[in-house]
BANUGU-742512 format. One record per residue: x negated, y, z of N, C-alpha, C, CB in turn; residue in three letters. Coordinates in steps of 0.2 Angstrom, whole numbers, plus 5000, padded with zeros to 4 digits. Glycine has a CB too. Example, Ala and Ser with C-alpha at 12.3 -4.5 7.8 and 13.67 -1.06 7.14 Angstrom:
residues 2
493449725039493849785039493449845039494349785045ALA 493649895035493249955036493650005039493049975029SER 
end
This chain:
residues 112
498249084919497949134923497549104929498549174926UNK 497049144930496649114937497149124944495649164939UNK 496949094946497449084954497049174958497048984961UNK 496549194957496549254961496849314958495849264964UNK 496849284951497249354945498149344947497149304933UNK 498249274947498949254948499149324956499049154951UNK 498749294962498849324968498849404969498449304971UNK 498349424963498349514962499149544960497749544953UNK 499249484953499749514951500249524956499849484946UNK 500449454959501049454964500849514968501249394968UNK 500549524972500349564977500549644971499449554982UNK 500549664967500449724962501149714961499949724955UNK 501549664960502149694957502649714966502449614951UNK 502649664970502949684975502749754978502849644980UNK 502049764978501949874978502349894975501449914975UNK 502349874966502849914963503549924964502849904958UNK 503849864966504649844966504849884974504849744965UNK 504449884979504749904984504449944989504949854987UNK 504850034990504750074992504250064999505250114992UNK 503750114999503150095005503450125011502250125004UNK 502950095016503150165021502550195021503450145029UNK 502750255027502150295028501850325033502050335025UNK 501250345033500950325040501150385042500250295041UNK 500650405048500650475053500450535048500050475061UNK 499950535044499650555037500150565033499250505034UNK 500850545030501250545023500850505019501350625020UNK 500450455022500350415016500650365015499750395016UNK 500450325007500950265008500550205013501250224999UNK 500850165014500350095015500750035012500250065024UNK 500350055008500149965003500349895008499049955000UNK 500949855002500849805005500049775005501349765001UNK 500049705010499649655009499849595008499249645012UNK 499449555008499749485005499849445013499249434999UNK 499849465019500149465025500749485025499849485028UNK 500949535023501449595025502149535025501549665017UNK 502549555030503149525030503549575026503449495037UNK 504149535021504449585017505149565022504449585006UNK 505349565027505749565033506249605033505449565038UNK 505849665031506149775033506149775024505349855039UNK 506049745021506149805013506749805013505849775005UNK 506949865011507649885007507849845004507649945003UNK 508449815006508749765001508749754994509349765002UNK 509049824989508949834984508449834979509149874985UNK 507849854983507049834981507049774980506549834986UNK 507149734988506849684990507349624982507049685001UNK 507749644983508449604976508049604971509349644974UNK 507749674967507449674963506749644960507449724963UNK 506449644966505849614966505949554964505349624971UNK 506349494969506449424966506649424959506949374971UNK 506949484957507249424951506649454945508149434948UNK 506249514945505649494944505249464944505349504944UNK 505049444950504649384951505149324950504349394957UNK 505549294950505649274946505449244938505849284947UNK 505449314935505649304927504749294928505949394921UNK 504349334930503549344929503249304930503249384932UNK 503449264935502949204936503249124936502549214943UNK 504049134934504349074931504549014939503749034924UNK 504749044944504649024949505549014951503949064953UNK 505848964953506448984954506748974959506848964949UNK 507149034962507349034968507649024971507249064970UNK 508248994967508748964970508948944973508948944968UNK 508448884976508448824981508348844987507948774979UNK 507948924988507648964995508048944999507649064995UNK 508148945006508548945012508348995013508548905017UNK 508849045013508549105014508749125022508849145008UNK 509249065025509449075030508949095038509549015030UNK 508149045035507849055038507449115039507649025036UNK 507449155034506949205035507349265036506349205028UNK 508249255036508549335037509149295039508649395031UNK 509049265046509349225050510149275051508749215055UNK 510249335053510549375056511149385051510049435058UNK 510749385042511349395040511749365036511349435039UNK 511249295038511749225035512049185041511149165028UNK 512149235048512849215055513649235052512649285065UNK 513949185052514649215053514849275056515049175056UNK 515149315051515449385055515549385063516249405051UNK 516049325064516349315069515749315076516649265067UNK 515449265075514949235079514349325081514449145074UNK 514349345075513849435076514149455080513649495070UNK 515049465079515449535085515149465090516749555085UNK 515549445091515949415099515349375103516849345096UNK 514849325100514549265104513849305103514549185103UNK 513449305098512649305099512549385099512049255091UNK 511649395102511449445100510849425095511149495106UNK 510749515090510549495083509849485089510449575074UNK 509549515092508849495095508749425095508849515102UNK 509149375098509049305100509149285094509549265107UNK 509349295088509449255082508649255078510249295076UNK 508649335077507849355073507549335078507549435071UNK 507549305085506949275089506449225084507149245096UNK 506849165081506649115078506649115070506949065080UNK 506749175068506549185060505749175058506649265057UNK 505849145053505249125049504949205045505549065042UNK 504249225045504149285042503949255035503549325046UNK 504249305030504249295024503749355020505049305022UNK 503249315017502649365018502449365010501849335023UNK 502049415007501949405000501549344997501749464999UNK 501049325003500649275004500949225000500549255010UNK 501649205002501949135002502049144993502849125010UNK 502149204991502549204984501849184981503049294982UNK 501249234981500649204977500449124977500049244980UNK 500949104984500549024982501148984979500348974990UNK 501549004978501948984978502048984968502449024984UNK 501749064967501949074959501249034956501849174957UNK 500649014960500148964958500348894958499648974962UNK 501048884962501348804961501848794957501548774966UNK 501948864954502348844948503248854951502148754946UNK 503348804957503948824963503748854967504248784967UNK 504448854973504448874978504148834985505148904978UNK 503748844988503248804991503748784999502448854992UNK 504048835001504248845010504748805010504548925013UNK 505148795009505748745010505748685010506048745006UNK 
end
């Protein structure tokens, strides 16, 4: 696959796998390959990796996923009693569709 066919596709299958939002209009808005997927519905958001996974053979195991959903890989304990979620998501990494297209063009996972 050409690398800008690769990038369509990723950017096409994360529209499909994860509900949009919408604007002042009732329209959807389309991801981009900027878009942080930060706010997708977990369930989506679950579905889509392991499609993408299968689709572009890319394997995600290794992710730190710490980074990019900082808030809910804190110990229970430490969320009640010591931190606020604000100062944790202050220093999250944004997790963008961008990163998957390059990432499904290297074959791995590029960020880690």
């Amino acid at each position: 696959m050409l690398t800008d066919e690769i990038t369509s596709k990723v950017l096409d299958m994360f529209n499909d796998e994860i509900s949009r939002e919408l604007d002042d209009d009732w329209n959807e808005i389309l991801l981009e390959l900027d878009s942080d997927l930060f706010g997708s519905p977990g369930d989506d958001f679950h579905d889509a990796l392991n499609r993408y996974e299968k689709e572009f053979n890319v394997d995600l195991s290794g992710v730190n996923w710490s980074r990019y959903f900082p808030w809910q890989n804190t110990p229970l304990l430490k969320r009640w009693f010591k931190l606020k979620r604000e100062e944790v998501e202050a220093n999250r990494i944004p997790l963008t569709v961008r990163m998957f297209a390059e990432s499904a063009k290297a074959g791995k996972w590029l960020y880690d």
